[in-house]
C-alpha positions in Angstrom: 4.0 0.8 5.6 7.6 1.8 6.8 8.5 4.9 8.7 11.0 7.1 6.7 13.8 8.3 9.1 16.4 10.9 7.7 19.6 10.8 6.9 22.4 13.3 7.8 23.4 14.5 4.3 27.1 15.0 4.9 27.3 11.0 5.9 25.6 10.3 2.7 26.9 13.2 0.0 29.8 14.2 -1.5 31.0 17.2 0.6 30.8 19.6 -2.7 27.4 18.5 -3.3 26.2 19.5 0.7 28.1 22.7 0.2 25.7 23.5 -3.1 22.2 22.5 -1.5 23.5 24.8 1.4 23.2 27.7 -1.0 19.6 27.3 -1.3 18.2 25.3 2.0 20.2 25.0 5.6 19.5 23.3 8.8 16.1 21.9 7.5 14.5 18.6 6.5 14.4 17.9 2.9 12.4 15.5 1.1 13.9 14.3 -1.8 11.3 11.8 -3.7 12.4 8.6 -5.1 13.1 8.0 -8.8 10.8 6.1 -9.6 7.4 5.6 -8.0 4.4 3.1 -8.0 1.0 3.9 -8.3 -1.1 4.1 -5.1 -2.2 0.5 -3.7 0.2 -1.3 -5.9 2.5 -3.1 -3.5 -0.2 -3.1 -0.6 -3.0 -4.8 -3.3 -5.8 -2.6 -2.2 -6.2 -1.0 -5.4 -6.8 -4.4 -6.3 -9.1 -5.1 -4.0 -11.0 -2.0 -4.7 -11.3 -2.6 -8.5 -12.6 -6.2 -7.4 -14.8 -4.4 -5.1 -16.2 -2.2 -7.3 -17.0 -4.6 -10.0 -18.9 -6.6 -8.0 -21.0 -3.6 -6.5 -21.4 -3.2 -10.5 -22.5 -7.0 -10.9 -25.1 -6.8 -7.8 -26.7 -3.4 -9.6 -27.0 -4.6 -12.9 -29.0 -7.8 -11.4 -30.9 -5.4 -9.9 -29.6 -4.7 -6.7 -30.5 -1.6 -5.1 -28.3 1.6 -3.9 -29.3 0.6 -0.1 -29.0 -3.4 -0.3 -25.4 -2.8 -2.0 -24.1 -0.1 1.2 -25.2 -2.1 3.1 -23.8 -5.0 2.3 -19.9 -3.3 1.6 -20.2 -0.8 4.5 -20.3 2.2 2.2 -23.0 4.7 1.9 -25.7 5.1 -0.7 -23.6 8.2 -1.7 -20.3 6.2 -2.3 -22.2 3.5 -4.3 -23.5 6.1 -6.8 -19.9 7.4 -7.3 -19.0 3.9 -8.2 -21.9 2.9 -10.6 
């Protein structure tokens, strides 16, 4: 994951534009979110991982796994597992 650094507005806005934001917010930071935006664990490919994850922990209970043999073997606790199934 990147850092986000900011940027001076006057080096990236038309000078009217700085002069109107000015009206309502001076000498702070501003966030000012992207367009567009993808879903959480998209681009990384955890959410992807997690959905594997989770179908497998599924898998293992409908064959009769237990709550405790499936923590243990994904590192989660009994209480995570239940969420999932």
């Amino acid at each position: 994951m990147s850092a986000k650094s900011y940027v001076n507005a006057e080096a990236v806005l038309p000078a009217e534009l700085v002069r109107e934001i000015q009206k309502y917010v001076e000498a702070s930071l501003l966030y000012i979110p992207a367009k567009s935006r993808t879903g959480w664990g998209i681009k990384s490919g955890i959410k992807r991982e997690i959905i594997s994850r989770n179908d497998e922990i599924r898998l293992m209970k409908k064959k009769g796994g237990s709550t405790s043999e499936i923590s243990q073997k994904f590192f989660l606790s009994e209480e995570t597992v239940r969420k999932i199934l």
